[in-house]
C-alpha positions as CSV (number, residue, x, y, z in Angstrom):
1,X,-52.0,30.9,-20.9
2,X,-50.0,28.8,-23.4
3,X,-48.7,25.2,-22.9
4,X,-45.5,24.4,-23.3
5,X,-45.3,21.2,-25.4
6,X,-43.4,18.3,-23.3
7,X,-41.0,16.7,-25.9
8,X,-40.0,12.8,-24.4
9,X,-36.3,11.4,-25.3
10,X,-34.8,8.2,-25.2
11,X,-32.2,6.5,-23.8
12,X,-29.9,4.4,-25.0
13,X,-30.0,0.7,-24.0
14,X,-26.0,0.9,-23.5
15,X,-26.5,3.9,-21.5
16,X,-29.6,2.2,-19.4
17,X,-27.9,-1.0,-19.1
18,X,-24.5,1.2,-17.6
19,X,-26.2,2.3,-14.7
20,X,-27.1,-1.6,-13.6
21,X,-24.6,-3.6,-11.7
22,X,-22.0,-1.2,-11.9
23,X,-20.5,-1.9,-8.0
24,X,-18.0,-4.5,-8.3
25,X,-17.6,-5.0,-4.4
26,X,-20.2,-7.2,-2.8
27,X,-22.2,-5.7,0.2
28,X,-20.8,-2.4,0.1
29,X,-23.3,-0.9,2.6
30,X,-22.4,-3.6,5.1
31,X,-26.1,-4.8,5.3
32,X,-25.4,-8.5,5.4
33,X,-24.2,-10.3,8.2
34,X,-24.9,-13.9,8.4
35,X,-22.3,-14.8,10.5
36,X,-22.6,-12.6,13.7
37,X,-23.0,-9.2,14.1
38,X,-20.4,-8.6,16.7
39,X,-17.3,-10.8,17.5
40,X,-14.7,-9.8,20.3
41,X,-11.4,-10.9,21.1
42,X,-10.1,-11.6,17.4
43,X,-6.4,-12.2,16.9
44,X,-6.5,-14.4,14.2
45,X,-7.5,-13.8,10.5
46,X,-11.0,-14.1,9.6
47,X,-14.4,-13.1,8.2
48,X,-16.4,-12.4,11.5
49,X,-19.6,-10.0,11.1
50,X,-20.5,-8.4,7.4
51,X,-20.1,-11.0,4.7
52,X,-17.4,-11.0,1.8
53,X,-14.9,-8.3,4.2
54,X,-12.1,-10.5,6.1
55,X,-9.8,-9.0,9.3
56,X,-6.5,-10.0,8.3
57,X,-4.4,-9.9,11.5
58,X,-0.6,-10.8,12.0
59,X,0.2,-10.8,15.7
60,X,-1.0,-7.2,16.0
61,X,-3.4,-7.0,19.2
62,X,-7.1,-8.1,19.8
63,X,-10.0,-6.6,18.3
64,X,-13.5,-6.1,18.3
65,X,-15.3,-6.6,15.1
66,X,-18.9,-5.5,14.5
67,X,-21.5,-4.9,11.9
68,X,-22.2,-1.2,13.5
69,X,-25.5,1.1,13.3
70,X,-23.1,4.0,13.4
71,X,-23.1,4.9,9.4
72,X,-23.6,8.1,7.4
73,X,-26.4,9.5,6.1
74,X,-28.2,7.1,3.0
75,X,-26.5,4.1,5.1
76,X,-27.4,1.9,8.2
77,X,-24.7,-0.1,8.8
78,X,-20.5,-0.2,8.8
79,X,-17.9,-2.2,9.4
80,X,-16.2,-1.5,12.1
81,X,-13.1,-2.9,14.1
82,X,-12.1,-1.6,17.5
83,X,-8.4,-2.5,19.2
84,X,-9.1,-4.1,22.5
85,X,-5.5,-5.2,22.9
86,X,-3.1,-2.8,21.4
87,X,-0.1,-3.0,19.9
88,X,2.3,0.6,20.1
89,X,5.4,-1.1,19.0
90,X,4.5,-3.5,16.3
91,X,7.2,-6.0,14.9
92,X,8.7,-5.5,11.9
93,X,6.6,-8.4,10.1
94,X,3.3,-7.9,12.0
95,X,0.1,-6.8,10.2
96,X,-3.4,-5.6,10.4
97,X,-5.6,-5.5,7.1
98,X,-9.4,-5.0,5.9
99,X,-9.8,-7.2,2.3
100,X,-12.0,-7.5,0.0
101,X,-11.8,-10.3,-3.0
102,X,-13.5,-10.3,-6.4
103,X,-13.8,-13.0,-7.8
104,X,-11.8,-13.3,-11.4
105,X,-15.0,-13.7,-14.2
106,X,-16.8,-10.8,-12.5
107,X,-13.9,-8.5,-14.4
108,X,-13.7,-9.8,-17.3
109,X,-15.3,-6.2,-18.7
110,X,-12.1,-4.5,-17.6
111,X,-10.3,-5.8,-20.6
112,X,-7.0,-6.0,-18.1
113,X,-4.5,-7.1,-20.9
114,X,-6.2,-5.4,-23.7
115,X,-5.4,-1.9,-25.5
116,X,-9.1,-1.5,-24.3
117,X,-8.3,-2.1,-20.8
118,X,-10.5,0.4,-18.6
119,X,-9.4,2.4,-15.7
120,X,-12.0,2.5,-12.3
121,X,-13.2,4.6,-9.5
122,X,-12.9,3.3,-6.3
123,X,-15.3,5.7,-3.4
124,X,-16.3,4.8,-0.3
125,X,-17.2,6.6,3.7
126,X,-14.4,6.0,6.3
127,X,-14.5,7.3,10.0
128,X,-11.7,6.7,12.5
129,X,-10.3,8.3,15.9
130,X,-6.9,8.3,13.8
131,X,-6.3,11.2,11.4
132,X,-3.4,11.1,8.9
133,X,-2.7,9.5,6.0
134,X,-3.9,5.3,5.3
135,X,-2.8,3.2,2.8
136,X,-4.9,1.3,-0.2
137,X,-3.7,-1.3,-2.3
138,X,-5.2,-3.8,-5.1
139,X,-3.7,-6.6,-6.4
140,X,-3.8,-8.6,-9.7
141,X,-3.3,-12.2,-8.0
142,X,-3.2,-14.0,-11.3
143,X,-0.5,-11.9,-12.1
144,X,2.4,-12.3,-9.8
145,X,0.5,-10.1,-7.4
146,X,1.0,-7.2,-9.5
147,X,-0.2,-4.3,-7.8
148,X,-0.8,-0.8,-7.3
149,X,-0.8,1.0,-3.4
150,X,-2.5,5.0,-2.9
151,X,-3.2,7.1,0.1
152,X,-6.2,8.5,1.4
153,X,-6.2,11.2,3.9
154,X,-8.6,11.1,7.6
155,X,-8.8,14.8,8.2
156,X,-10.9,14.9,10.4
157,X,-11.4,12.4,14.2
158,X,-14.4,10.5,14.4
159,X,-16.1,12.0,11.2
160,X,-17.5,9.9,8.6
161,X,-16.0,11.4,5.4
162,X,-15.8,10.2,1.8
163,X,-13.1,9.7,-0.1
164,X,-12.0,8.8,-3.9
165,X,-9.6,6.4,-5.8
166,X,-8.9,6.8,-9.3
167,X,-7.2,3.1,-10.4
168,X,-5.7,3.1,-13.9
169,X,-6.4,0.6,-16.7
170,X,-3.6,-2.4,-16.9
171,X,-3.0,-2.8,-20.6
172,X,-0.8,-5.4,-19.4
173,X,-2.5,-6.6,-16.7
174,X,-4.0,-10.8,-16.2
175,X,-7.1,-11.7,-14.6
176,X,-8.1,-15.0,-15.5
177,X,-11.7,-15.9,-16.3
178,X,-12.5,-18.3,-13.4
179,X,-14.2,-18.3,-10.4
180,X,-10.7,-17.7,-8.7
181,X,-9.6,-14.2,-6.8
182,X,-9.2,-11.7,-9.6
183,X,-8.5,-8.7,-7.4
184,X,-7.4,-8.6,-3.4
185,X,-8.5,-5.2,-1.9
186,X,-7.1,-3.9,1.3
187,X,-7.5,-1.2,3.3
188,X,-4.6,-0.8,5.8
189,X,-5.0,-0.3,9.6
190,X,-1.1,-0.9,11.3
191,X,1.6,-2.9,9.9
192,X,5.6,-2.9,10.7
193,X,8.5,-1.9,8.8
194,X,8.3,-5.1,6.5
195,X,5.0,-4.0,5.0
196,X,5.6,-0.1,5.1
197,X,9.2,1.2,4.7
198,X,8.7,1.7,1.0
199,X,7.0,3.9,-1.3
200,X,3.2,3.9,-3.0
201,X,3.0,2.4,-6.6
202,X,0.5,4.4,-8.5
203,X,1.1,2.3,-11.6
204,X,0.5,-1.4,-12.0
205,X,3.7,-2.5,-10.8
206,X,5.8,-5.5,-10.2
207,X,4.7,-6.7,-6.1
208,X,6.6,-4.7,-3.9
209,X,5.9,-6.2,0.0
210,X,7.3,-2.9,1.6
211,X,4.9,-0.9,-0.7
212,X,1.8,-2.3,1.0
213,X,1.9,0.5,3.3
214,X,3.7,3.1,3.2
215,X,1.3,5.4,5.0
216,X,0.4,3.6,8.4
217,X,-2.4,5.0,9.5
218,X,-1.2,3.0,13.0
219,X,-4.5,2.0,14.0
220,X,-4.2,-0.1,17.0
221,X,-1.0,1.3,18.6
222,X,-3.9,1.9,21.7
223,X,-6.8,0.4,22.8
224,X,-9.8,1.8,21.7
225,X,-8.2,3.1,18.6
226,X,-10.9,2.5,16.1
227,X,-11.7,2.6,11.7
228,X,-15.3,2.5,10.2
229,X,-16.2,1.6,6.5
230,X,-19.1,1.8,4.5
231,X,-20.3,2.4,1.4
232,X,-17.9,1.2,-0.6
233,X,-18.3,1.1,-4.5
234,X,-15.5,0.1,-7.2
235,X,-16.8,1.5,-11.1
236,X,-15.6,1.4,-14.1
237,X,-14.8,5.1,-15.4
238,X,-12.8,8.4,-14.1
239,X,-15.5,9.5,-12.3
240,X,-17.4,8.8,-8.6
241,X,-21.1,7.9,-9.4
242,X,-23.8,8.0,-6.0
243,X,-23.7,4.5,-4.2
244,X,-25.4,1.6,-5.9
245,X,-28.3,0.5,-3.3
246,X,-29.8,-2.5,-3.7
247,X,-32.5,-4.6,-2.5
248,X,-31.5,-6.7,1.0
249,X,-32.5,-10.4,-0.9
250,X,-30.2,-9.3,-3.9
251,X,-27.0,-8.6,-1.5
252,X,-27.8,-11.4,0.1
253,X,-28.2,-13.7,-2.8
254,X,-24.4,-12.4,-4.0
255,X,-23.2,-13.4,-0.5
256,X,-24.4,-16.6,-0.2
257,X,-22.3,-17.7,-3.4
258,X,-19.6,-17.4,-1.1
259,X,-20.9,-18.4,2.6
260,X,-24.3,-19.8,3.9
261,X,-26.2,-20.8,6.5
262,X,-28.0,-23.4,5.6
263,X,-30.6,-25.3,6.8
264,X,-31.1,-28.7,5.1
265,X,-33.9,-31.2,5.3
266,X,-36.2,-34.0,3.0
267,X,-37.4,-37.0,3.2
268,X,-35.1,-40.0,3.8
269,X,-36.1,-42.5,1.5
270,X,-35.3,-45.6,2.5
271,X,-33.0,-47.8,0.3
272,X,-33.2,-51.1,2.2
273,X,-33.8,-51.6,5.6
274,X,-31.0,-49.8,6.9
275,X,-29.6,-47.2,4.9
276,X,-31.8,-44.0,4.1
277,X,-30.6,-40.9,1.8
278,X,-31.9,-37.3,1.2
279,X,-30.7,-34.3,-0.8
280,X,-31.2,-30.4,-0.7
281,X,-31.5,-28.0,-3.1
282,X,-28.6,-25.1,-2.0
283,X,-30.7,-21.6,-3.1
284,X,-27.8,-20.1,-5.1
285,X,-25.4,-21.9,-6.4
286,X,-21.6,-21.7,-4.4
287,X,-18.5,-20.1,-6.3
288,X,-16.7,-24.0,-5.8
289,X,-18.0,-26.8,-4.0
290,X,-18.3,-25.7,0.1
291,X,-16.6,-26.7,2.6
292,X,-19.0,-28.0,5.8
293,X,-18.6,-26.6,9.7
294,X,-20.5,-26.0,12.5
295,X,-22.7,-29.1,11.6
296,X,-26.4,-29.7,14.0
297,X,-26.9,-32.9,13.0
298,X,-31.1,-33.8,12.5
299,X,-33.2,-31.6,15.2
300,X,-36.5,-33.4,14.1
301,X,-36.8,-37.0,13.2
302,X,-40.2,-38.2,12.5
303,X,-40.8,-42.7,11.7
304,X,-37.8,-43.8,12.9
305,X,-36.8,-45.8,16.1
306,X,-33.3,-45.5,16.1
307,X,-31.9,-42.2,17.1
308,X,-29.9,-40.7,14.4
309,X,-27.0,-38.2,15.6
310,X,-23.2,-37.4,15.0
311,X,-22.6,-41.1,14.0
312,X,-25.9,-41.9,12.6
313,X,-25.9,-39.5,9.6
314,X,-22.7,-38.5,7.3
315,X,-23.8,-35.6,5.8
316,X,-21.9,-35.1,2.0
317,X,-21.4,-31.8,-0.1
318,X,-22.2,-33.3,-3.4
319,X,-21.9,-30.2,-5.6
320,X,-22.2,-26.5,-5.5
321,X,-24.9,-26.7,-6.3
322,X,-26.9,-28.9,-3.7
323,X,-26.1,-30.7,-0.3
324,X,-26.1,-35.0,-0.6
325,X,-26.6,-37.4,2.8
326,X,-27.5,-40.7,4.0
327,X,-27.8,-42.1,7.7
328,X,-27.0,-46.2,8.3
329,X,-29.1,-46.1,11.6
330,X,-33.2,-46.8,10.6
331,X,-35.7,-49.4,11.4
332,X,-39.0,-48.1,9.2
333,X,-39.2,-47.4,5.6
334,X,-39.1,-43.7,5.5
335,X,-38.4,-41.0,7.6
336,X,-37.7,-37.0,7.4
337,X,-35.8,-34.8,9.2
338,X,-33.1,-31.0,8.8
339,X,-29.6,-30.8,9.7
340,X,-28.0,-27.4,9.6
341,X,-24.6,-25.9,9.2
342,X,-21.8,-23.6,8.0
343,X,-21.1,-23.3,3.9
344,X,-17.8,-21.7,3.1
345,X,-17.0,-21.1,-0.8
346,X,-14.6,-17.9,0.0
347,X,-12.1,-16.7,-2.0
């Protein structure tokens, strides 16, 4: 029997290097949750359960929010809100969102602005108890909010099904390169007339308030009403590529440049006999310098008489980079103890 010879080809490094990176949304597949993984009774805008997505509410009803199992096949999470308190009649200016921010220098590739500006793919897994049509939109927020709104249709109830979004190139478009919000994503669950008695803007257009949602889904007009999302991928090109998995530590890494929980503890050194200072290394450096909530102040103190607590300690974000304190209550020469708290760098 003869062999048939087994030729080897290369691959481009351009080519190679195409297929890296190439999800612009952070925690697509919903696997990170530092912050809970179920919050109830939400009326107010906020990021809740799966890092870097935000409920954006506007006086329409109380919901549920969790980081869900219920995902489809290749996934193991969504994330999923659930009406509580609905809302069948909403007011002209109320409002109920799902965003997504990127942050500015992370499109710099897109050449917005450029005769080389690229158009992208948006794709992602939706699965709701509402069928119809649902309203997308993505805005340019360094550029007057320029933006564009599409539909997507739920065909079928409580089916996980994947949908599409081709986004044209801007050739006129502005995103600056900073760590600012470059792009506002939004999914659309409910909304009155003020955000949806226009029309969808397929072309980067000039912001249009009325053309955020022109297809209302209506999520939330009664309780139990429900929308799912996972999987969620935005690539440069015309065409849908399979989701970009990636290792747990590497979503989580991207996250935490935007929100940590950190634990943060050294040595105090003492400085003189009453004033003692330590500092901690933050493991990825934030997109701005963090704001500080939800503060334990030391759980362990070891060499020092005096009790160090809420007035002890003043605990100082130095940087984005690293986490700078000092107590004025110490009677030995050296003592060591962690604090730990909130870090919030969102966009």
């Amino acid at each position: 029997m003869a062999l048939t010879k087994v030729t080897t080809g290369t691959i481009a490094d351009d080519s190679i290097q195409s297929l890296k990176n190439r999800n612009l949304i952070i925690n697509g597949a919903m696997q990170v949750a530092q912050r809970a993984t179920q919050v109830t009774g939400v009326t107010t805008t906020g990021y809740y359960t799966c890092d870097r997505w935000r409920m954006t509410l506007g006086s329409l009803g109380a919901w549920t929010i969790d980081q869900s199992t219920d995902a489809p096949n290749g996934f193991s999470n969504s994330f999923k809100v659930t009406c509580t308190t609905a809302d069948a009649s909403p007011a002209a200016n109320d409002f109920c969102t799902l965003y997504h921010f990127i942050e500015a220098q992370n499109l710099q590739h897109l050449g917005f602005g450029t005769t080389d500006a690229k158009s992208m793919t948006l794709s992602f897994w939706v699965k709701s108890n509402k069928t119809g049509s649902a309203s997308f939109a993505i805005f340019q927020q360094d550029n007057s909010n320029k933006m564009i709104s599409k539909s997507y249709t739920i065909n079928s109830a409580d089916t996980w099904e994947y949908k599409t979004i081709s986004i044209p190139a801007d050739t006129a478009g502005v995103i600056n390169n900073d760590n600012g919000s470059g792009f506002q994503i939004e999914w659309w669950l409910n909304s009155g007339t003020n955000w949806s008695s226009g029309s969808l803007q397929s072309t980067w257009s000039t912001y249009g308030q009325v053309n955020r949602n022109p297809s209302n889904l209506g999520v939330g007009g009664a309780v139990n009403d429900y929308l799912a999302i996972t999987g969620v991928q935005l690539e440069v090109g015309d065409v849908a590529t399979p989701f970009e998995h990636e290792s747990y530590g590497d979503t989580l890494a991207k996250c935490q440049r935007y929100y940590q929980k950190a634990v943060f503890g050294a040595d105090f050194e003492g400085a003189n006999s009453t004033f003692y200072a330590g500092a901690y290394a933050l493991p990825v450096s934030m997109r701005a310098t963090p704001t500080l909530s939800n503060v334990v102040y030391p759980v362990h103190i070891s060499n020092i008489n005096t009790s160090i607590g809420v007035n002890g300690i003043l605990v100082l974000i130095s940087s984005q980079d690293y986490i700078g304190w000092q107590t004025t209550a110490a009677s030995a020469s050296r003592a060591y103890g962690w604090s730990y708290g909130d870090l919030d760098a969102e966009l």
